[in-house]
C-alpha positions in Angstrom: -13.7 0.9 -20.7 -15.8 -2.6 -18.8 -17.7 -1.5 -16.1 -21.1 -2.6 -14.9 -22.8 0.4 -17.4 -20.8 -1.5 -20.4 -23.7 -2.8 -23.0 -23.7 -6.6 -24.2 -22.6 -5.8 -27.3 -19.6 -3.9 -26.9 -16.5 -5.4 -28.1 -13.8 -5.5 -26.0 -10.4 -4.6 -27.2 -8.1 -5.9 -24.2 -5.2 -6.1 -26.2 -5.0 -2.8 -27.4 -5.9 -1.4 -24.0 -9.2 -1.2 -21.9 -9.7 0.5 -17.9 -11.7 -2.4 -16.3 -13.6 -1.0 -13.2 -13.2 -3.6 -10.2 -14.8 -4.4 -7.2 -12.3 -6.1 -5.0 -14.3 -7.9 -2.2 -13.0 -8.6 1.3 -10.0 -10.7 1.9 -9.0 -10.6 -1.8 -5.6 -9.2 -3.3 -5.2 -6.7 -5.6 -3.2 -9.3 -7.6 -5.2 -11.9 -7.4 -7.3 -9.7 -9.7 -4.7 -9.1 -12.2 -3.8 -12.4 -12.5 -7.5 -13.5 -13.2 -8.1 -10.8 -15.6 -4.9 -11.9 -17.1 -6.0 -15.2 -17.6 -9.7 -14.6 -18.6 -8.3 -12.0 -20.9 -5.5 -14.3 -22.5 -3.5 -10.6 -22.1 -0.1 -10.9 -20.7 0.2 -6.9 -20.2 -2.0 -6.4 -17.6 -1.8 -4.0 -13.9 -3.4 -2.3 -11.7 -3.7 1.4 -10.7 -3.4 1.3 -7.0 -3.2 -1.4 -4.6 -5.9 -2.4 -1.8 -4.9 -4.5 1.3 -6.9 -7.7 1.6 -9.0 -6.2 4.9 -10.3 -3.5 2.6 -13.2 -3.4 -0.1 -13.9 -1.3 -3.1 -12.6 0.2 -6.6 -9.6 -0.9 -8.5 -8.4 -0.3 -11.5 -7.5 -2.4 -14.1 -5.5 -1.4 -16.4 -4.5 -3.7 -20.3 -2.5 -4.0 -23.0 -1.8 0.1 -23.9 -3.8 1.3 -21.3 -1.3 0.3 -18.5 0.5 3.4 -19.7 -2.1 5.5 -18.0 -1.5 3.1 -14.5 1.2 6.2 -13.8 -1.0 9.1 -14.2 -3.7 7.4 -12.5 -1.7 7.1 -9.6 -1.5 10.2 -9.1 -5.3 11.0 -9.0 -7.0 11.8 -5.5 -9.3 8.5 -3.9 -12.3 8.4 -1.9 -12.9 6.0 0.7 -15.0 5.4 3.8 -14.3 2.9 6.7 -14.6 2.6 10.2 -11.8 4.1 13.0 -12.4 2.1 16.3 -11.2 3.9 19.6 -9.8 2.1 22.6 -7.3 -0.3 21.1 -4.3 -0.3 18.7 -3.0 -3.1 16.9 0.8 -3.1 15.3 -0.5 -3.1 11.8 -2.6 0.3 12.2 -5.4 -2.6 11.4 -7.2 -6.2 11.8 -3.9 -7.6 10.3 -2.7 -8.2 13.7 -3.7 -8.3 16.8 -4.5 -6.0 19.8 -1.4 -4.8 21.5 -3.0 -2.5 23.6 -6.2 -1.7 25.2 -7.0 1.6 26.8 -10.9 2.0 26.5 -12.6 4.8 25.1 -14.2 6.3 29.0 -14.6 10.3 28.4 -14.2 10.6 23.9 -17.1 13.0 23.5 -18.6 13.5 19.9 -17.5 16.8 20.1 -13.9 15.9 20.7 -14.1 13.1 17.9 -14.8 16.5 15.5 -12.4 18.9 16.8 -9.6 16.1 16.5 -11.1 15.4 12.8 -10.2 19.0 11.9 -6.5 18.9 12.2 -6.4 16.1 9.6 -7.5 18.7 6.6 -5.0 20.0 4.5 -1.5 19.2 3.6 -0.1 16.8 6.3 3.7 14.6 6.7 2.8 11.0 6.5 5.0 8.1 8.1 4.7 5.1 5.7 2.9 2.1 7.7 3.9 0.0 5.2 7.3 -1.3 4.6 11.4 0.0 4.9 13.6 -1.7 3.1 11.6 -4.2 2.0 10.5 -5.3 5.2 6.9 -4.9 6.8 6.7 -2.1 9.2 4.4 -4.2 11.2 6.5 -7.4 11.5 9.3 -5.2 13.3 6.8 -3.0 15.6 5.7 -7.0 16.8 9.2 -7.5 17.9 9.4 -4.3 19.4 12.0 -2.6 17.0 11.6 1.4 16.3 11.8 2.1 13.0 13.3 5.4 11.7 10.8 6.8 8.9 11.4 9.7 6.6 7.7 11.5 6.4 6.6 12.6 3.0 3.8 15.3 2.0 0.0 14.4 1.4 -3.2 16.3 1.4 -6.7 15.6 2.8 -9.4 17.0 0.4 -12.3 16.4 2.7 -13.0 14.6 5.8 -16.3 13.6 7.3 -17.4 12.0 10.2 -20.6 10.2 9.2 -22.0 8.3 12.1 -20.5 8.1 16.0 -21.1 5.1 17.5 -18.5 3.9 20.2 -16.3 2.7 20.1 -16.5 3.0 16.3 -16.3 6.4 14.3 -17.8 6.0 10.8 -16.1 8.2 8.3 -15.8 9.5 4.6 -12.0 10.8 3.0 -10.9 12.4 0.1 -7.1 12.3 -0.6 -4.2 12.3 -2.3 -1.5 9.6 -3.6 0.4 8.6 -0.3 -2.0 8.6 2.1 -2.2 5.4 3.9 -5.5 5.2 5.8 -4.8 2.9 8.6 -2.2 5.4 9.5 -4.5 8.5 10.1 -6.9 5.4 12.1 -4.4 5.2 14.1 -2.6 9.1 14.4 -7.1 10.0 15.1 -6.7 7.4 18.4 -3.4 9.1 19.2 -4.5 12.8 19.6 -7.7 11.2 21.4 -5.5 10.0 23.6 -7.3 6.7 23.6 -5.2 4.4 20.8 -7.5 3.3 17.6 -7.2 1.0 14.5 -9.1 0.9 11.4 -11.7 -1.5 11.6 -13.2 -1.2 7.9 -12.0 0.7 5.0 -13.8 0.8 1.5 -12.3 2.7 -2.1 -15.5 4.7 -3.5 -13.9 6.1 -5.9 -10.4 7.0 -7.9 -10.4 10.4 -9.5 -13.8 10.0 -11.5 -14.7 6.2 -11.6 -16.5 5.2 -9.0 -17.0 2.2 -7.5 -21.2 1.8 -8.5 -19.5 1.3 -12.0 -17.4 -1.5 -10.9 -17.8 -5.3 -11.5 -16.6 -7.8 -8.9 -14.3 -9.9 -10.4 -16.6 -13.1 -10.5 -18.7 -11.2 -12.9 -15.5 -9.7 -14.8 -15.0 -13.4 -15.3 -18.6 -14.5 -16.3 -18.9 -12.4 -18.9 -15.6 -11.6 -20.4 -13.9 -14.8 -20.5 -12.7 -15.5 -23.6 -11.8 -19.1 -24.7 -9.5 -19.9 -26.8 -10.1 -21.8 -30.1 -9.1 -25.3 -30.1 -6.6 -26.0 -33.3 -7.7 -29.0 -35.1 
């Protein structure tokens, strides 16, 4: 396994497999790290264990060579993140992806209302993708104001915490389970507010044990664990 822990002299095997411990920075894609660990690695077989969109921050894992065997199982593991819900405006995208299409303010959200609402999101809950049908994004279709039919499917919230309250933001802290799209509960939190809400910020901590203090950025992936190839006479 590379993470930020892993000692100068430990020989990577990224061929036969290795869990490399990313820290995917702002505005980057979760690809755009495989493909650089792909080519810093020379290792065709590389993937990752969970996607991020390129508003949000935090742990991926990177998976090589034998080890993307385990991308499956470690799907399935819960995650950890923490972010920021702001009240008063939704967007299409549940997100900063798009613009506002609404505005309502936030006039009358008390903190205590902000932790009664937080309660009904424990436990197992039906999810609406916020993602894509058919291949096409959701998003793209709510912009041209067409409804969208979409089947719910089961996830469960481990633990949610409200961490700071500052309006119109909500700072928060969730542990879930595969499925659960973040910038959807933003958005479901503005709608039993009665208010409208987006996610602002949104930041992977951790994925089942690996947490995201472990992780390299992928500049210093790179730095360190390029390997370059021998030139043939």
């Amino acid at each position: 396994m590379i993470t930020r822990k892993t000692t100068n002299d430990y020989e990577p095997q990224f061929e036969s497999g290795e869990i490399v411990l990313i820290d995917k920075q702002l505005k980057k894609s979760s690809f755009d790290i495989v493909y650089k660990v792909r080519k810093a690695t020379g290792v065709k077989k590389v993937g990752h264990a969970g996607t991020l969109d390129p508003m949000a921050t935090g742990l991926v894992l990177i998976c090589t060579g034998r080890k993307t065997k385990e991308i499956t199982q470690l799907l399935t593991v819960e995650k950890t993140y923490t972010g920021v819900i702001s009240l008063g405006k939704t967007t299409p995208s549940y997100d900063l992806e798009t613009f506002y299409d609404s505005e309502n303010g936030y006039e009358g959200i008390t903190e205590e209302m902000i932790h009664k609402v937080k309660s009904d999101f424990l436990g197992e809950q039906s999810m609406f993708s916020a993602i894509k049908k058919d291949g096409k994004a959701l998003y793209h279709m709510a912009r041209k104001g067409i409804e969208i039919e979409r089947e719910p499917k089961k996830i469960f919230i481990t633990k949610f915490e409200i961490t700071k309250i500052n309006l119109p933001n909500v700072h928060f802290e969730i542990t879930c389970s595969k499925g659960t799209y973040i910038r959807v509960i933003a958005h479901d939190f503005g709608k039993k507010l009665g208010c409208g809400a987006y996610l602002r910020e949104l930041r992977r901590t951790k994925v089942g044990e690996y947490d995201v203090e472990d992780a390299l950025t992928i500049d210093e992936f790179r730095e360190h664990y390029t390997i370059i190839p021998i030139a043939v006479a």
